[in-house]
C-alpha positions as CSV (number, residue, x, y, z in Angstrom):
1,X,13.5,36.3,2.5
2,X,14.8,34.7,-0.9
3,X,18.2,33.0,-1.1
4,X,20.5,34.0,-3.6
5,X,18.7,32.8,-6.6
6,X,22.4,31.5,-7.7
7,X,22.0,29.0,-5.5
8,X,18.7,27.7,-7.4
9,X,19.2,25.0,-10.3
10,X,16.3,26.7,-12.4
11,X,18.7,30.1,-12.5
12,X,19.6,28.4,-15.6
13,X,16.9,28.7,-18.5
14,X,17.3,25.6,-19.6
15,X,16.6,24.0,-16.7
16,X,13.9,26.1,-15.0
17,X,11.2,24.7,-18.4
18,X,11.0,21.5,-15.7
19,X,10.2,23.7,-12.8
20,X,6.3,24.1,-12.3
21,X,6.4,28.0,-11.9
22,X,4.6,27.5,-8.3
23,X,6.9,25.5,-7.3
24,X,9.8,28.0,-7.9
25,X,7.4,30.7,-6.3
26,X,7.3,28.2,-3.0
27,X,11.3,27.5,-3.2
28,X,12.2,31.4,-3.2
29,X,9.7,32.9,-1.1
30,X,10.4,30.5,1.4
31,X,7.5,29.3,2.9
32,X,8.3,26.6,5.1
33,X,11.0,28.6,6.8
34,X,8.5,31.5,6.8
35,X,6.0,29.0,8.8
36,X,8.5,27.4,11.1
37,X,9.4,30.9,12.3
38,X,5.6,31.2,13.0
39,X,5.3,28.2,14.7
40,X,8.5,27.1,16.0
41,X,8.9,23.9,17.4
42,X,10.6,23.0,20.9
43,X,13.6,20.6,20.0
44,X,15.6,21.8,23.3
45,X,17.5,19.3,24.6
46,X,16.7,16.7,21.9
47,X,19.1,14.6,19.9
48,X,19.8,15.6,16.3
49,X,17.4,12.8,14.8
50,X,14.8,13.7,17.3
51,X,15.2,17.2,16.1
52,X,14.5,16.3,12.3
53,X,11.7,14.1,13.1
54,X,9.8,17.5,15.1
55,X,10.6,19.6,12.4
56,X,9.6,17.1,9.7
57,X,6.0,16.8,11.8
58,X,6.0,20.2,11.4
59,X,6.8,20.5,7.7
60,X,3.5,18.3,7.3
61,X,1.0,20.2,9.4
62,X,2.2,22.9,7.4
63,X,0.8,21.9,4.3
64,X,-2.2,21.7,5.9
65,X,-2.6,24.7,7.8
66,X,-1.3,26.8,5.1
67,X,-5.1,26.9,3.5
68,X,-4.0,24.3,0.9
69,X,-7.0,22.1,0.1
70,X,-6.0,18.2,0.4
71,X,-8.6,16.4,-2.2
72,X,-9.2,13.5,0.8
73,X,-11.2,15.9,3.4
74,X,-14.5,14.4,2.5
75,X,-13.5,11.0,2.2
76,X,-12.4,10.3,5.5
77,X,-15.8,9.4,6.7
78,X,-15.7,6.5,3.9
79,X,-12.8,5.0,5.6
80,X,-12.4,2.7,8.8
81,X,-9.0,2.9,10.5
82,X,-7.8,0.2,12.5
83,X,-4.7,-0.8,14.5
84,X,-2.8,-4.1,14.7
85,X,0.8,-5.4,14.8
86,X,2.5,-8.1,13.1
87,X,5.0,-10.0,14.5
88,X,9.2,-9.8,13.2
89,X,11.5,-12.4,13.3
90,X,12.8,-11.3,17.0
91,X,9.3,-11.1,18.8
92,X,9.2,-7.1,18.0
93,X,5.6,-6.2,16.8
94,X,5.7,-4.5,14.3
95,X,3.1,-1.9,14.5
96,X,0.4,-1.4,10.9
97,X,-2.5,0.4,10.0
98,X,-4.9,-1.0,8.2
99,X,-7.8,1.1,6.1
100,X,-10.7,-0.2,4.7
101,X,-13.4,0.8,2.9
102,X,-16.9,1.2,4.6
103,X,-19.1,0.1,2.1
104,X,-16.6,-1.8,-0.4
105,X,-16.7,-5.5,1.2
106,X,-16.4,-7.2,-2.3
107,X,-12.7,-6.0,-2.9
108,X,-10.2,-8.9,-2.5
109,X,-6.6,-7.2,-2.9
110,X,-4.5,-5.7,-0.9
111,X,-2.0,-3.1,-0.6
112,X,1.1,-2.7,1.1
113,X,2.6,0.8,1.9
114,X,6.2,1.1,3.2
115,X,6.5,5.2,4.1
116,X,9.3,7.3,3.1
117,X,11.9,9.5,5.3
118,X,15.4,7.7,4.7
119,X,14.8,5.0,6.9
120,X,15.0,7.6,10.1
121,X,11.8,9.3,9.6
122,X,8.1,8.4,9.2
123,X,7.9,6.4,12.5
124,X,4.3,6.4,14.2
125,X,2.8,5.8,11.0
126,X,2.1,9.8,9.7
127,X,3.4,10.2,6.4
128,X,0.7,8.8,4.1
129,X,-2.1,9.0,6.2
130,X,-4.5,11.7,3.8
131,X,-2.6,10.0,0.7
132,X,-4.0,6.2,2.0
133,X,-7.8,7.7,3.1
134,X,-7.8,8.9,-0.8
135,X,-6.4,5.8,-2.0
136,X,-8.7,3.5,-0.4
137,X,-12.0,5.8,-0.8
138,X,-11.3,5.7,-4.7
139,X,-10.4,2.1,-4.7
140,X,-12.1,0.3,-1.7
141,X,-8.7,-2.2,-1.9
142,X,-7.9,-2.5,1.8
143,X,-4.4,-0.8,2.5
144,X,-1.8,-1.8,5.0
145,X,0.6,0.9,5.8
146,X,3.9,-0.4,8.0
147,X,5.7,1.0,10.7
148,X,9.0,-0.7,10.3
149,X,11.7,0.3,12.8
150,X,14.3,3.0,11.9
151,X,17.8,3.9,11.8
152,X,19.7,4.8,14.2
153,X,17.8,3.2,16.6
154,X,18.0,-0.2,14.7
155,X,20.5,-1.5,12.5
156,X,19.9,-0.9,8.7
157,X,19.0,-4.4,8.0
158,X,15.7,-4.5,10.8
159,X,13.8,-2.0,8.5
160,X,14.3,-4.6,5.4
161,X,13.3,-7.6,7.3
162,X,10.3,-5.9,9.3
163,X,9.3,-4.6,5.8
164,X,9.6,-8.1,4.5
165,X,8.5,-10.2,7.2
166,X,4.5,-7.9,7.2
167,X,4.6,-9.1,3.7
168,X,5.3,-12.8,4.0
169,X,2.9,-12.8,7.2
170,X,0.2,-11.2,4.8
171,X,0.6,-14.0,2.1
172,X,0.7,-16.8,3.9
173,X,-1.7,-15.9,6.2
174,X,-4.1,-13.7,3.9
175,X,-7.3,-15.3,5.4
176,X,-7.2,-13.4,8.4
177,X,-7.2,-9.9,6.2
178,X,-10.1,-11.2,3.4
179,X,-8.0,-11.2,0.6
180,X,-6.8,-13.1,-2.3
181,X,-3.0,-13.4,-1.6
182,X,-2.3,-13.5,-5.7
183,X,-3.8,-9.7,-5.8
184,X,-1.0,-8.1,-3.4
185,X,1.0,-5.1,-4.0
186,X,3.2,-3.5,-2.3
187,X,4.5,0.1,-2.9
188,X,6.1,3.2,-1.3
189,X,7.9,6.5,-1.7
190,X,11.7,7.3,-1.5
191,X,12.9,4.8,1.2
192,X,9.6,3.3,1.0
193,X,10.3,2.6,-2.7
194,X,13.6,0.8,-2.1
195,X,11.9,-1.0,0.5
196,X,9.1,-2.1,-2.0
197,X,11.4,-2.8,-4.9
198,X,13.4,-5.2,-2.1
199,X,10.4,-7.0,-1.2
200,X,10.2,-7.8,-4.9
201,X,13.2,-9.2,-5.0
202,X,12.4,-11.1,-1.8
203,X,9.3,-12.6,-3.0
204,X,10.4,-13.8,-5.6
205,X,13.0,-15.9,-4.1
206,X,10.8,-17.3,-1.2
207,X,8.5,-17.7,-4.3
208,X,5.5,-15.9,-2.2
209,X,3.2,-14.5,-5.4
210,X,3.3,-10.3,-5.4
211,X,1.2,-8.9,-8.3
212,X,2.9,-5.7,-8.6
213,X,5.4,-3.0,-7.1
214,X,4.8,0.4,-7.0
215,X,8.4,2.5,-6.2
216,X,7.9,6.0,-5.9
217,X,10.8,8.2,-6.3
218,X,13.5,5.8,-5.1
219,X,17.0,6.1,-4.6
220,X,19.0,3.5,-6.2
221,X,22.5,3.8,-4.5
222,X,24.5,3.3,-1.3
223,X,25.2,6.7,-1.3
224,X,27.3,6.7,1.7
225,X,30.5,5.6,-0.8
226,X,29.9,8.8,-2.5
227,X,31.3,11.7,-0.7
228,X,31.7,12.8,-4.4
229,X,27.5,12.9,-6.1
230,X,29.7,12.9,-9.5
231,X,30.9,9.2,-8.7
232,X,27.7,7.9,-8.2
233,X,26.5,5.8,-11.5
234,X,23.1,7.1,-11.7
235,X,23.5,10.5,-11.2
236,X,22.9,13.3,-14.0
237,X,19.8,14.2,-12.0
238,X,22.2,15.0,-8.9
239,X,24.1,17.1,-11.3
240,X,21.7,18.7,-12.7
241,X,19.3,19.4,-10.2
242,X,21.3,19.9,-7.4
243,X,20.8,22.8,-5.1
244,X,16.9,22.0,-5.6
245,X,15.7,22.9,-1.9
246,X,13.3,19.9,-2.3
247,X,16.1,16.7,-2.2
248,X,20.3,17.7,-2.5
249,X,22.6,15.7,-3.1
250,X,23.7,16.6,0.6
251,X,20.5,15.6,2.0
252,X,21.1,12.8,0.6
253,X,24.6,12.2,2.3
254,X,22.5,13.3,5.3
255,X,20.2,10.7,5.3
256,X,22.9,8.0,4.9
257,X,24.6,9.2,7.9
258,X,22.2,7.7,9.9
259,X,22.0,4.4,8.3
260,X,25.3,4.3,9.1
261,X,25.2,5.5,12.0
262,X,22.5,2.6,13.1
263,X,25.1,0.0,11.8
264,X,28.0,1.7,14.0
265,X,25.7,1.8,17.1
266,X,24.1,-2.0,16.7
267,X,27.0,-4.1,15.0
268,X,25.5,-7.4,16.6
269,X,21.8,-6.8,16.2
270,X,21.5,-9.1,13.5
271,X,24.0,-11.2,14.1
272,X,22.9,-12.2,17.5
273,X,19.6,-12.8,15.5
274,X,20.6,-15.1,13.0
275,X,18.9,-18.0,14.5
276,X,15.8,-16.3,14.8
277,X,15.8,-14.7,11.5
278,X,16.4,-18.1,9.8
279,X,13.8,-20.2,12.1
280,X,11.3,-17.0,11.2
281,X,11.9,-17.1,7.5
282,X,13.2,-20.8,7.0
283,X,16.5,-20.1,5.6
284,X,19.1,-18.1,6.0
285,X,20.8,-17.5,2.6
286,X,18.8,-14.5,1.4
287,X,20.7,-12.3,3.9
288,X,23.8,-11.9,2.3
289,X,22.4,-10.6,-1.1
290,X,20.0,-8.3,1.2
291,X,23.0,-6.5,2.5
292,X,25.3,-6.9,0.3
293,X,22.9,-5.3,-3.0
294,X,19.0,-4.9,-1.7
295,X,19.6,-2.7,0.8
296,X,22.7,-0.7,-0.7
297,X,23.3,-0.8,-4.4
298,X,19.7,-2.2,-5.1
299,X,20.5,-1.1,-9.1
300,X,23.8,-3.3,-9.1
301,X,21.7,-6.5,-7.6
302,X,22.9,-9.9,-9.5
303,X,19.3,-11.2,-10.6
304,X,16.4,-9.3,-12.0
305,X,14.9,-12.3,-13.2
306,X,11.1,-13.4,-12.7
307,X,10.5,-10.2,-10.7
308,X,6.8,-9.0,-10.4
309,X,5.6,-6.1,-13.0
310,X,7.0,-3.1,-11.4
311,X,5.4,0.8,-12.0
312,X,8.5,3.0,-11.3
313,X,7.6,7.0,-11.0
314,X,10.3,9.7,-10.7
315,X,9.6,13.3,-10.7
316,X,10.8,15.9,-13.1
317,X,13.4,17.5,-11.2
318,X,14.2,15.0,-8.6
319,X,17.7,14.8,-7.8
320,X,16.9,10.5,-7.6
321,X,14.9,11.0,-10.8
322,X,18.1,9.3,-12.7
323,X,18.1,6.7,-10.1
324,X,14.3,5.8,-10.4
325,X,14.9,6.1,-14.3
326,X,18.0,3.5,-14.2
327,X,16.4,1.1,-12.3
328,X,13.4,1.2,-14.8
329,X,15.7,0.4,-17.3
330,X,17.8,-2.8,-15.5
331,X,13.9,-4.0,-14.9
332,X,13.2,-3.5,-18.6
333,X,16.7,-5.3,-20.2
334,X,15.8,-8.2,-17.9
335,X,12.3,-8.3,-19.5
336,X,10.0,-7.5,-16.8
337,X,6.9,-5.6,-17.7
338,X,7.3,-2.0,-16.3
339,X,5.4,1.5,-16.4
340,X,7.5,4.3,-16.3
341,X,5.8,7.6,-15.2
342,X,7.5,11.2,-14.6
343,X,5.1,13.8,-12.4
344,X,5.9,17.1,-14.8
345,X,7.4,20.0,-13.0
346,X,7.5,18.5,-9.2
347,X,10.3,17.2,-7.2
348,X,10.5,14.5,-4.5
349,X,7.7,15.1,-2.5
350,X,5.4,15.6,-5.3
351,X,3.4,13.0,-3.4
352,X,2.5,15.1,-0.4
353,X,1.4,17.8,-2.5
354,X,-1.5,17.0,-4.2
355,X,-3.6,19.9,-2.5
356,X,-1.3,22.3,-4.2
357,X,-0.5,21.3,-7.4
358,X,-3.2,19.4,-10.5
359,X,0.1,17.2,-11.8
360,X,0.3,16.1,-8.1
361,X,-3.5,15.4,-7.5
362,X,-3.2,13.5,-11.4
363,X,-0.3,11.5,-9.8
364,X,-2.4,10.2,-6.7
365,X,-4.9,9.2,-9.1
366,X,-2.5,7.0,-11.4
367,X,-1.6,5.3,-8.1
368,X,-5.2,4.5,-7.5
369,X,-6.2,3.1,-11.1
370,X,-2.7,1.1,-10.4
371,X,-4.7,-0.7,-7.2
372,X,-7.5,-1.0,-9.5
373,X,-5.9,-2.4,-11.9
374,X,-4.3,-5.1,-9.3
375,X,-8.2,-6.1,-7.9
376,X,-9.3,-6.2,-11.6
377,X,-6.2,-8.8,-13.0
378,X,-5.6,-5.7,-15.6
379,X,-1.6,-5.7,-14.9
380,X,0.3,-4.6,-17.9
């Protein structure tokens, strides 16, 4: 059954021209709810995160089993999938997946993925499973994607420094993966795009060479000072879009409950590190402007300067589109050579949709020709 179609942001005709007109047909008939209630999932006795994380699971076989046609099922077999870990600065290994290409053993670069899921989901290394096959069956760059710990489990800060500590492993040790460690890039959507935009930053001041960065849809904020989405500085998206069942500004909120949360539970778990984060990384300093900006208000950061070309990619009616747009911009005023690029008509998970929509299945392929363009020295 169809909410009240008050409740929709595209109720307005002046907003509904950046609705694709599938898309609204999804929202209001409801299909996910409609294919949960057909295949519930058992979250008795379960805590609220582990409850979000079933349903999430669920939310992705659905897309599958719904008879949408993902444009990767005959390139799996062009794909080897391995397992390995890298080590963190506290002995944790850190689990990755690595895919290469079968037949492609002249490709030197490499590519980092950080998933998405508000730094609470994504564990176990599902998200961007079909979305890596296709990127390395088009490409044959090798792909690395990272299963960095999550809130609430883990304090904030852990999922920044396992993200950046796989990174700084990679480069300084990119003999054991056959790659040239000046063709690396690193990328990811929502959280995974904050993540990737940190590691930029990061890079640069350990002054480890990263080619380019590739943030998807990512927030730009600490939005747990906002209770209010209209004090937020980036925000007309939130405004506008808001009540767009894809990304609220409550889900949000929601999602930044949990990073908090994981702060609350595990005050000391870096600060009983601190030794081991600086003997692992050879200095201390950079952890102050991690928490303090990276990690929170990565738009307010102090220094944008001599930061890798970045590709930033919002979606139409993303309620983070403004973020994603804003950040663009700071890159830009600072002189660093960005691509800008808005998927028409989707919302945040335009990414995880390419079996159902052409913009989304065009969007997948600008990622790959951005990986080509990496191996090939073609960076804008």
């Amino acid at each position: 059954m169809s909410s009240p179609a008050t409740t929709y942001p595209w109720n307005d005709p002046e907003i509904r021209k950046h609705y694709h007109p599938k898309l609204i047909e999804m929202y209001e008939e409801n299909e996910y709810a409609q294919y949960l209630a057909e295949h519930p999932v058992d979250v008795e006795g379960l805590s609220e995160i582990e409850k979000l994380r079933k349903n999430v699971a669920a939310r992705f076989n659905y897309s599958t089993l719904k008879g949408h046609k993902y444009p990767v099922e005959e390139l799996k077999d062009e794909i080897d999938i391995s397992d390995s870990t890298i080590t963190s600065y506290d002995g944790f290994e850190i689990p990755i997946k690595i895919y290469k290409h079968k037949t492609r053993t002249d490709t030197d670069s490499l590519h980092i993925n950080y998933h998405g899921g508000g730094f609470s989901l994504g564990g176990g290394l599902t998200f961007d499973t079909n979305n890596l096959i296709l990127l390395c069956a088009k490409t044959g760059v090798t792909i690395i994607d990272v299963d960095y710990r999550l809130v609430p489990e883990h304090h904030y800060t852990v999922s920044f420094l396992d993200g950046f500590a796989v990174f700084k492993y990679i480069s300084e040790h990119p003999e054991k993966f056959g790659i040239n460690r000046n063709k690396i890039s690193v990328g990811g959507a929502s959280a995974g795009g904050k993540l990737s935009s940190t590691v930029g930053h990061l890079a640069r001041d350990f002054n480890l060479p990263l080619k380019l960065v590739i943030a998807n849809v990512p927030p730009g904020e600490d939005y747990s000072k906002h209770p209010d989405m209209k004090t937020v500085i980036l925000n007309e998206n939130f405004i506008k879009f808001n009540g767009d069942p894809g990304n609220t500004y409550s889900t949000v909120r929601f999602f930044e409950h949990f990073i908090v949360l994981g702060q609350t539970e595990n005050p000391t778990e870096i600060t009983d590190n601190l030794d081991k984060i600086e003997a692992y990384f050879g200095r201390i300093d950079f952890l102050e402007p991690l928490q303090k900006y990276h990690q929170g208000d990565l738009y307010l950061s102090p220094n944008f300067q001599g930061l890798a070309s970045h590709a930033i990619i919002t979606a139409e009616n993303d309620v983070l589109g403004s973020a994603g747009l804003g950040y663009a911009k700071k890159l830009i005023d600072n002189l660093i050579p960005v691509q800008v690029k808005t998927i028409k008509g989707l919302g945040h998970g335009w990414s995880n949709q390419g079996g159902i929509f052409k913009e989304a299945e065009e969007g997948l392929f600008y990622l790959a020709k951005l990986l080509k363009d990496v191996e090939n020295d073609e960076i804008f």
